[in-house]
Biopython code that builds the backbone (N, CA, C, O; Angstrom):
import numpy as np
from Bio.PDB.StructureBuilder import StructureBuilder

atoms = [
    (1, "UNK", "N", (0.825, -1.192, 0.000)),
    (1, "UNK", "CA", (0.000, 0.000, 0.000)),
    (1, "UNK", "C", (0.870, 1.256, 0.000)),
    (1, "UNK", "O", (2.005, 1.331, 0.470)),
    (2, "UNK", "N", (0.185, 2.221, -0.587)),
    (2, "UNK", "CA", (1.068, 3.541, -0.700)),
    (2, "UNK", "C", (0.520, 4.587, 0.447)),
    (2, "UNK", "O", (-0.641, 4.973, 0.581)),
    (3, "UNK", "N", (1.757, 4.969, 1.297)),
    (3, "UNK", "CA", (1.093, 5.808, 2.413)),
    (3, "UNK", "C", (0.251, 7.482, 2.284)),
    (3, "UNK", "O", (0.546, 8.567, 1.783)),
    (4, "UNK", "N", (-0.590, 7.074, 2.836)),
    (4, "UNK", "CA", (-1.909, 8.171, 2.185)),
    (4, "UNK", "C", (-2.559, 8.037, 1.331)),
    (4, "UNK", "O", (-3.241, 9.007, 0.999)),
    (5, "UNK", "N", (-2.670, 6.705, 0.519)),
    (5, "UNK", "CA", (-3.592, 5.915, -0.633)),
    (5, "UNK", "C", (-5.433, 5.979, -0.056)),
    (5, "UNK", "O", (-5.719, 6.676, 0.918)),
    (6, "UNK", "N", (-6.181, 5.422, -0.573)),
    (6, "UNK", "CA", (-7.431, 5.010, -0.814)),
    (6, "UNK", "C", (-7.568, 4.521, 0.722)),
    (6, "UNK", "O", (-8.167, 5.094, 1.632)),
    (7, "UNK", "N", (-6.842, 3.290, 0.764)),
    (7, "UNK", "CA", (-6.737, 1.902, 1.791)),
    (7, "UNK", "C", (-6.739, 2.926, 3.117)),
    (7, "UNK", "O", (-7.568, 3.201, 3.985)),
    (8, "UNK", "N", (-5.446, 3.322, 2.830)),
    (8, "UNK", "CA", (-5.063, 3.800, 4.235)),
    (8, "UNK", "C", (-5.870, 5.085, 4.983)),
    (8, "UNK", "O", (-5.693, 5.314, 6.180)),
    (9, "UNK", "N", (-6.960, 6.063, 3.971)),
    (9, "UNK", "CA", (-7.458, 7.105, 4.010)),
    (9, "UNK", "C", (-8.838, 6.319, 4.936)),
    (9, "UNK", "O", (-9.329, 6.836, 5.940)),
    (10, "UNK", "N", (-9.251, 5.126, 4.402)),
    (10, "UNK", "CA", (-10.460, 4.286, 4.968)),
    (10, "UNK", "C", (-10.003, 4.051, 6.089)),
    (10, "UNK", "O", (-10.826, 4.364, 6.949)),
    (11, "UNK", "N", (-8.937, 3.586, 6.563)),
    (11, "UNK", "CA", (-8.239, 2.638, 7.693)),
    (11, "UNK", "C", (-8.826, 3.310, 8.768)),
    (11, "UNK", "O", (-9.639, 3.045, 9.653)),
    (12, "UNK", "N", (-7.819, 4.742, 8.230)),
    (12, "UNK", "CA", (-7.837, 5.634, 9.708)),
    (12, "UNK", "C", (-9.167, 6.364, 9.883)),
    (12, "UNK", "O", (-9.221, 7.541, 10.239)),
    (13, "UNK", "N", (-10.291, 5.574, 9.601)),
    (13, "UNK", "CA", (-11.659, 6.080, 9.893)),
    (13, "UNK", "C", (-12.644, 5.072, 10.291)),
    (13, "UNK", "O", (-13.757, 5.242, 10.788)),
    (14, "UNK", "N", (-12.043, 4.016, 9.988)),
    (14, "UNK", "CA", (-12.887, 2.593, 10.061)),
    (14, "UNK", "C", (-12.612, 1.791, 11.446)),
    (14, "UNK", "O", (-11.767, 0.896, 11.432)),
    (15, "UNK", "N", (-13.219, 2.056, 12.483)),
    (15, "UNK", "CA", (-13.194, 1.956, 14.088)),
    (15, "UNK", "C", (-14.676, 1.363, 14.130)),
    (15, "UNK", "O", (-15.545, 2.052, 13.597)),
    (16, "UNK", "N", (-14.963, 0.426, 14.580)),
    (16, "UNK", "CA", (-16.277, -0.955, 14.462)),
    (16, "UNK", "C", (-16.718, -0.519, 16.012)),
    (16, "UNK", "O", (-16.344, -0.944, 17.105)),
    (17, "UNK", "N", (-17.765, 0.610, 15.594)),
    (17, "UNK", "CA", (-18.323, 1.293, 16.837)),
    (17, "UNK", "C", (-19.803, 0.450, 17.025)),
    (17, "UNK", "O", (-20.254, -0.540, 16.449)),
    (18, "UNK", "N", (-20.328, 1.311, 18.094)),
    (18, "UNK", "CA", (-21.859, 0.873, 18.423)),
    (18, "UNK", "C", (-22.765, 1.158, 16.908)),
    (18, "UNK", "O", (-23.605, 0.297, 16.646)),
    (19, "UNK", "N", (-22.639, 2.140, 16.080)),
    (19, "UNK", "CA", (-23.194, 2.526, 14.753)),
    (19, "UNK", "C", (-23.005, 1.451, 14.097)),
    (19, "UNK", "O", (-23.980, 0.725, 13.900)),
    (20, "UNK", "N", (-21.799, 1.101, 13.629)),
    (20, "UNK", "CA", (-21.437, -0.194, 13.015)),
    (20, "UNK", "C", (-22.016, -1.420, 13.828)),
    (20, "UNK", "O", (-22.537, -2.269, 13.105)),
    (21, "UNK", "N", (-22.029, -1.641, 14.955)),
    (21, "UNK", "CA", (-22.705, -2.893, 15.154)),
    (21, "UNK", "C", (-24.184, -2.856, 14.900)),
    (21, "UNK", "O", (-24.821, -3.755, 14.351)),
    (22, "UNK", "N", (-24.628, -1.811, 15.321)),
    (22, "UNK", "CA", (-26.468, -2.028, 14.928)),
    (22, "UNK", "C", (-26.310, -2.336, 13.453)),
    (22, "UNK", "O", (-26.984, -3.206, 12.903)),
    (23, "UNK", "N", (-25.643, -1.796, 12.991)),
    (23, "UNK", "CA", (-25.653, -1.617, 11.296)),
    (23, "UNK", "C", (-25.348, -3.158, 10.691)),
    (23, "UNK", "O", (-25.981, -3.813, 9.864)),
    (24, "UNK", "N", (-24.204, -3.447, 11.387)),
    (24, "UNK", "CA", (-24.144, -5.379, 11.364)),
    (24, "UNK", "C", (-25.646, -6.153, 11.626)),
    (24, "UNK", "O", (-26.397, -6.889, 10.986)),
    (25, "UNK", "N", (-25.602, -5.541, 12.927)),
    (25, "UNK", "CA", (-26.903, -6.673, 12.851)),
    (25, "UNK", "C", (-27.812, -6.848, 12.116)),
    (25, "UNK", "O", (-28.430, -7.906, 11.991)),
    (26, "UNK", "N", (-28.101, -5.358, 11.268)),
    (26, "UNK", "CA", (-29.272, -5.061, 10.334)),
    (26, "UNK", "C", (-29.100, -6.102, 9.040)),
    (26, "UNK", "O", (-30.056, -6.572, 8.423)),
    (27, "UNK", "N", (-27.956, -6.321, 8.803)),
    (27, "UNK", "CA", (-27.178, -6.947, 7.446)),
    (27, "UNK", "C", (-27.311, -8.448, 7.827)),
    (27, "UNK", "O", (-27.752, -9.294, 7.049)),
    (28, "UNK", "N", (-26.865, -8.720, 9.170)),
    (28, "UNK", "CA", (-26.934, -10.110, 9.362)),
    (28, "UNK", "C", (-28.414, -10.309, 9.333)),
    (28, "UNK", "O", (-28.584, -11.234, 8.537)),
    (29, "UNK", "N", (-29.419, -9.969, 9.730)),
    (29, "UNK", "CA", (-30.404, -9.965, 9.814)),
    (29, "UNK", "C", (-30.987, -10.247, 8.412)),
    (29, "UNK", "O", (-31.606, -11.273, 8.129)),
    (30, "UNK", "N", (-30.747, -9.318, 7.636)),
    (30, "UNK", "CA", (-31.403, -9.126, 5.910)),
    (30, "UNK", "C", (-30.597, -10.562, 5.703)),
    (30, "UNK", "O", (-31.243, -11.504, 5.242)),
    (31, "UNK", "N", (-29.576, -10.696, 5.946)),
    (31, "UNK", "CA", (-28.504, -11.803, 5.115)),
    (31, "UNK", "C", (-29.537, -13.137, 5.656)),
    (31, "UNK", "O", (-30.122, -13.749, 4.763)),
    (32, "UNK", "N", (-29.714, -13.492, 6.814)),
    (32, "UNK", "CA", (-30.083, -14.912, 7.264)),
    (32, "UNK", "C", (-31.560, -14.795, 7.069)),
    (32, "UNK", "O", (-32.191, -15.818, 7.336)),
    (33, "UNK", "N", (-32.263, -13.725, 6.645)),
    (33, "UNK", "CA", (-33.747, -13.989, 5.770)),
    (33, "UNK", "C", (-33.594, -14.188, 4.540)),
    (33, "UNK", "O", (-34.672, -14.458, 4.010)),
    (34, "UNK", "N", (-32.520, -14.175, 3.660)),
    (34, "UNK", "CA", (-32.725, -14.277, 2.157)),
    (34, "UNK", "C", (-31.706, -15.847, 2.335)),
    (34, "UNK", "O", (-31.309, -16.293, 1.259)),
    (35, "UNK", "N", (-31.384, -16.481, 3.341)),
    (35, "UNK", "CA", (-30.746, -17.801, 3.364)),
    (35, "UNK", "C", (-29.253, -17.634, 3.216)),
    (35, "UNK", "O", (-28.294, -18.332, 2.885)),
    (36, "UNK", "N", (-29.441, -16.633, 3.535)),
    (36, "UNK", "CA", (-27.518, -16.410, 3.306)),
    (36, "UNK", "C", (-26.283, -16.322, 4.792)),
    (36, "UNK", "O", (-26.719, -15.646, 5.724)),
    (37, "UNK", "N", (-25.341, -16.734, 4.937)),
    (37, "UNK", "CA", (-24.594, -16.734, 5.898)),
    (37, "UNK", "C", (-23.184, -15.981, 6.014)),
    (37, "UNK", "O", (-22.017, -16.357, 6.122)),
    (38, "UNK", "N", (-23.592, -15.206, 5.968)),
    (38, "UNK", "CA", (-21.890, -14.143, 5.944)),
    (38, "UNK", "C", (-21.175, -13.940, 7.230)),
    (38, "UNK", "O", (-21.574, -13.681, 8.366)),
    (39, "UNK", "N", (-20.045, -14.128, 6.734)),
    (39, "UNK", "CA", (-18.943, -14.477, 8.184)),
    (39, "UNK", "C", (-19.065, -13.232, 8.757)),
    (39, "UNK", "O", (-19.548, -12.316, 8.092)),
    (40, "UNK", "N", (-18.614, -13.019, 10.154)),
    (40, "UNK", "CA", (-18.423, -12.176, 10.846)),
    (40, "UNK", "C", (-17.430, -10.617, 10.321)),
    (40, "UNK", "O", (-17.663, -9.411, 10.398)),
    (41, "UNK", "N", (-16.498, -11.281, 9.893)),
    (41, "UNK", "CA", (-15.590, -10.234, 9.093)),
    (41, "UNK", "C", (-16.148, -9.614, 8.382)),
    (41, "UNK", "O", (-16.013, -8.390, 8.395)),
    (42, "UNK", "N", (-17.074, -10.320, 7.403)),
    (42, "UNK", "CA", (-17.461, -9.549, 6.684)),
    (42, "UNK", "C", (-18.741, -8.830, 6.670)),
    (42, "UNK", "O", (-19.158, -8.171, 5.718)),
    (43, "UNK", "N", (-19.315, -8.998, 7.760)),
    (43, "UNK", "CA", (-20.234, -8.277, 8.164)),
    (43, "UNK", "C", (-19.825, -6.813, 8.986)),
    (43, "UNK", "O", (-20.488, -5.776, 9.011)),
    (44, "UNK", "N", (-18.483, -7.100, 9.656)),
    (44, "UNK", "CA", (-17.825, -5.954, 10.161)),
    (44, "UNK", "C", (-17.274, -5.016, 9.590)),
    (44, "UNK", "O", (-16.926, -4.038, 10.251)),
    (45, "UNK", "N", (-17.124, -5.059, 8.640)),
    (45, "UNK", "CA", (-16.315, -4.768, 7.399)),
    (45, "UNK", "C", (-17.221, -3.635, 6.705)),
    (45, "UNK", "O", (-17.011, -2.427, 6.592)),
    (46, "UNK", "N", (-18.565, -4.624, 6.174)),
    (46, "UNK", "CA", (-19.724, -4.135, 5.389)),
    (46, "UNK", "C", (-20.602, -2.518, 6.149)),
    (46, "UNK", "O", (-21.171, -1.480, 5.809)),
    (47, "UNK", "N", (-20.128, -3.369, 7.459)),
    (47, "UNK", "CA", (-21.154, -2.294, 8.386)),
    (47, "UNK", "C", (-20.108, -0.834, 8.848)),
    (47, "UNK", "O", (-20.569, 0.308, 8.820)),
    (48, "UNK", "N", (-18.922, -1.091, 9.185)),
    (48, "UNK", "CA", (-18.135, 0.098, 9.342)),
    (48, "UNK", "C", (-18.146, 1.094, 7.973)),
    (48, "UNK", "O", (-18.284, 2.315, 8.038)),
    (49, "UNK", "N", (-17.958, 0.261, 6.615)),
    (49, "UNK", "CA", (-18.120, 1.275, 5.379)),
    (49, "UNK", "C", (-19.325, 1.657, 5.484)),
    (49, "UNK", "O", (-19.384, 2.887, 5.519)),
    (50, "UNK", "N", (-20.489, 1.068, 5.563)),
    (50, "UNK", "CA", (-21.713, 1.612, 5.781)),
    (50, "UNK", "C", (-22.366, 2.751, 6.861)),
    (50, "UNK", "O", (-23.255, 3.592, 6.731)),
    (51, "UNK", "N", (-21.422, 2.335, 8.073)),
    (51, "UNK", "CA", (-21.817, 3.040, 9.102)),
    (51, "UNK", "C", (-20.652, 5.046, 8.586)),
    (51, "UNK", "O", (-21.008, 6.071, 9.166)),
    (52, "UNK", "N", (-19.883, 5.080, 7.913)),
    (52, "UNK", "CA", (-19.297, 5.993, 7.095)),
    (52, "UNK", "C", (-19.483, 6.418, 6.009)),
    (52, "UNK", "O", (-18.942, 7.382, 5.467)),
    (53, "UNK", "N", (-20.678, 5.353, 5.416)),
    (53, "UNK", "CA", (-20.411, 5.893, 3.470)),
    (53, "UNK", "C", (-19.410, 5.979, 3.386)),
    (53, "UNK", "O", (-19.256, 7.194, 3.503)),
    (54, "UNK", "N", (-18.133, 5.411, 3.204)),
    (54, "UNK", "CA", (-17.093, 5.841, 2.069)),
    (54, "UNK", "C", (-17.446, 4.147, 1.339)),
    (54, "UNK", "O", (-18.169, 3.210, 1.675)),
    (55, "UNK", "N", (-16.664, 4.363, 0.400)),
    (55, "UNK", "CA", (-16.210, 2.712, -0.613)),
    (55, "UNK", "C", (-15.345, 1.974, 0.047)),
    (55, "UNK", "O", (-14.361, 2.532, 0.531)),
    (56, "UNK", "N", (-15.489, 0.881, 0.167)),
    (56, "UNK", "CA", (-14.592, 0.040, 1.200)),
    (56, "UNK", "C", (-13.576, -1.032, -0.109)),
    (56, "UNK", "O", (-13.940, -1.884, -0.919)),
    (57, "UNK", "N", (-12.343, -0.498, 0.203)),
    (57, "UNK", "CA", (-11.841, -1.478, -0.767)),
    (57, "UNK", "C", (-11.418, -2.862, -0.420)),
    (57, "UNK", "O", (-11.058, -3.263, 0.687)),
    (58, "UNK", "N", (-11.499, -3.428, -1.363)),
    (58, "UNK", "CA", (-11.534, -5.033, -1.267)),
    (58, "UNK", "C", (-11.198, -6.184, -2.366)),
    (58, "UNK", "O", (-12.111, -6.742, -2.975)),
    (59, "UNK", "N", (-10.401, -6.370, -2.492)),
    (59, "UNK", "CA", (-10.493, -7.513, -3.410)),
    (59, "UNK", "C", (-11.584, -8.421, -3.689)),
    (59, "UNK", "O", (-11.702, -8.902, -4.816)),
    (60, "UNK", "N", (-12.261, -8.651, -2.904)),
    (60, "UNK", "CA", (-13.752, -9.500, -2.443)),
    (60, "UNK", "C", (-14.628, -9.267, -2.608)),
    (60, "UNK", "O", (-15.384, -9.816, -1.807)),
    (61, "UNK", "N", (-15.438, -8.246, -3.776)),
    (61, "UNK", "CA", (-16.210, -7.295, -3.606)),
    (61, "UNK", "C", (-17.314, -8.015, -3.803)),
    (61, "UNK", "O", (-18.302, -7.425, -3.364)),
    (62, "UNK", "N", (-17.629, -9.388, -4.442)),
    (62, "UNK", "CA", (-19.028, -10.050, -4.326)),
    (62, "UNK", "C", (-19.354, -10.628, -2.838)),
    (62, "UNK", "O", (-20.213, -11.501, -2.712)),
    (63, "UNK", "N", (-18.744, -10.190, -1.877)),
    (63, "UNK", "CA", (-19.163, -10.399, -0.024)),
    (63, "UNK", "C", (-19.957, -9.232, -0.003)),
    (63, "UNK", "O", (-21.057, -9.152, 0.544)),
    (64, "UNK", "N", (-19.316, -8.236, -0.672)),
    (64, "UNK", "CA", (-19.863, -6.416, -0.106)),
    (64, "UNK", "C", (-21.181, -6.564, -0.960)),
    (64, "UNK", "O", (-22.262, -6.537, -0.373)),
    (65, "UNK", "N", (-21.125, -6.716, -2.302)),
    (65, "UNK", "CA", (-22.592, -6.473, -3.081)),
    (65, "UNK", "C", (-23.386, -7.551, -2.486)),
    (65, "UNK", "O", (-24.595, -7.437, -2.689)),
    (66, "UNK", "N", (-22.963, -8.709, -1.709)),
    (66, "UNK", "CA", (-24.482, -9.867, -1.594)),
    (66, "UNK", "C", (-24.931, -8.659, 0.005)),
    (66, "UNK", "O", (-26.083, -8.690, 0.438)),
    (67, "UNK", "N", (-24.008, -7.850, 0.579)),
    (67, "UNK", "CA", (-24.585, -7.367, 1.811)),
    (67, "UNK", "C", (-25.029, -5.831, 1.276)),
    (67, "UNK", "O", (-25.062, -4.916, 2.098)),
    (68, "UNK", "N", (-25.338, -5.609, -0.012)),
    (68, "UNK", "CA", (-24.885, -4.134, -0.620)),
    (68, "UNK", "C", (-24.476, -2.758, 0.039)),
    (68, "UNK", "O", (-25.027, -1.691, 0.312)),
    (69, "UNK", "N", (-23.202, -3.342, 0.157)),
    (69, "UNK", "CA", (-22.465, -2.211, 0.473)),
    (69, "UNK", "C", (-21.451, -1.984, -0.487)),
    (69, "UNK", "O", (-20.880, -2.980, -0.931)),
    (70, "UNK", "N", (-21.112, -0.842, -0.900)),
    (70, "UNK", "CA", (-20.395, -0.014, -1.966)),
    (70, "UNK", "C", (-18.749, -0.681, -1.423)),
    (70, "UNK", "O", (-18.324, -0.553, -0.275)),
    (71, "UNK", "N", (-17.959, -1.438, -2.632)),
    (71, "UNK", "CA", (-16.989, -1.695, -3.106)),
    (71, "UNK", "C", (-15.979, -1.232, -3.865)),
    (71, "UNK", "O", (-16.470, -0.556, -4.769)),
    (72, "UNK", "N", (-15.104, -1.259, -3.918)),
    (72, "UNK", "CA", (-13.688, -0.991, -4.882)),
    (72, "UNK", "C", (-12.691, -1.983, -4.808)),
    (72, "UNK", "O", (-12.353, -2.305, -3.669)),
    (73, "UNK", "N", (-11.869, -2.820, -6.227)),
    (73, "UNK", "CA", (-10.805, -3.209, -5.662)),
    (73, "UNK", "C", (-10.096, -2.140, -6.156)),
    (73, "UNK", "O", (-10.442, -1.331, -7.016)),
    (74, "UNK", "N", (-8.710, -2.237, -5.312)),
    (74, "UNK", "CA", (-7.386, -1.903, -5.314)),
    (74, "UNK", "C", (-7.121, -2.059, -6.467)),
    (74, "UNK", "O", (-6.613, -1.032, -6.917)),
    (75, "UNK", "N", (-7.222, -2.951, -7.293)),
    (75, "UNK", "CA", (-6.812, -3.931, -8.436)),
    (75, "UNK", "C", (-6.742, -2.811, -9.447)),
    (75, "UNK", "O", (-5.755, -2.264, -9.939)),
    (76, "UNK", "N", (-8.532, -2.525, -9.710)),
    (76, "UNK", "CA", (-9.006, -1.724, -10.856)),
    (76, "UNK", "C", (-8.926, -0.486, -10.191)),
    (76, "UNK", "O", (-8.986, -0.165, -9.004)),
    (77, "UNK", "N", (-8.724, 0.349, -11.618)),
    (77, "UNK", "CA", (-9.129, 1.716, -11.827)),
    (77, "UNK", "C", (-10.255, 2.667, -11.007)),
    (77, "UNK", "O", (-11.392, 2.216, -11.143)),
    (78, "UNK", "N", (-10.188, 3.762, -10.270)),
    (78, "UNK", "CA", (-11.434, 4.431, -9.746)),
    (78, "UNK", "C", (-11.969, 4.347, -10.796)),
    (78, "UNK", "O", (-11.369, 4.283, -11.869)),
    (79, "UNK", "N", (-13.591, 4.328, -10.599)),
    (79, "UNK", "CA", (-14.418, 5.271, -11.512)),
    (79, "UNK", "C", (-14.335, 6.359, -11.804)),
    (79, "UNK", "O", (-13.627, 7.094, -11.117)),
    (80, "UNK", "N", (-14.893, 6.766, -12.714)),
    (80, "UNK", "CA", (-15.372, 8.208, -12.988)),
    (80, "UNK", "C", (-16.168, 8.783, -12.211)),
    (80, "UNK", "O", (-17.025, 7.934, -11.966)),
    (81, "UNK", "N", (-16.415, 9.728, -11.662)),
    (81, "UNK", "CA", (-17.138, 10.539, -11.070)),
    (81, "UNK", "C", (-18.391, 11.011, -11.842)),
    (81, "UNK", "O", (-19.166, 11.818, -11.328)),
]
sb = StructureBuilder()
sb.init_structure("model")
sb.init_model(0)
sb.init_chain("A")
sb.init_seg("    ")
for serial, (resi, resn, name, xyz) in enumerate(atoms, 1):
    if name == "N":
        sb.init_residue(resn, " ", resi, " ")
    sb.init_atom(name, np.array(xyz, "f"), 0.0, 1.0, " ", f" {name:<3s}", serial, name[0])
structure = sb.get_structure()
């Protein structure tokens, strides 16, 4: 990672507070009514970008869209604005 990149701009904002946990549970919740089982990580994960709106980057990004929460990899290119 490059210091002051994307990654690291999320890092130092992404703290898995009481916001983020209600926000987990809401996801785990939606997730285990549509039959789905998403690990803990990635429910923590889903809910801190959520509980911030920013894009959470990830290599993994079909974990984030089955919980829809907004993705980026590292990999690819930003979007366009």
């Amino acid at each position: 990672m490059v210091a002051g990149g994307p990654a690291s701009l999320w890092q130092s904002r992404s703290t898995f507070d009481v916001a983020a946990a209600r926000i987990a549970g809401k996801l785990s919740d939606r997730a285990d009514s549509e039959g789905r089982s998403p690990e803990f990580p990635d429910l923590a994960i889903a809910a801190t970008g959520a509980a911030r709106d920013p894009t959470v980057p990830s290599g993994n990004l079909r974990h984030f869209a089955l919980l829809g929460v907004r993705a980026h990899s590292p990999l690819e290119p930003l979007p366009a604005d």
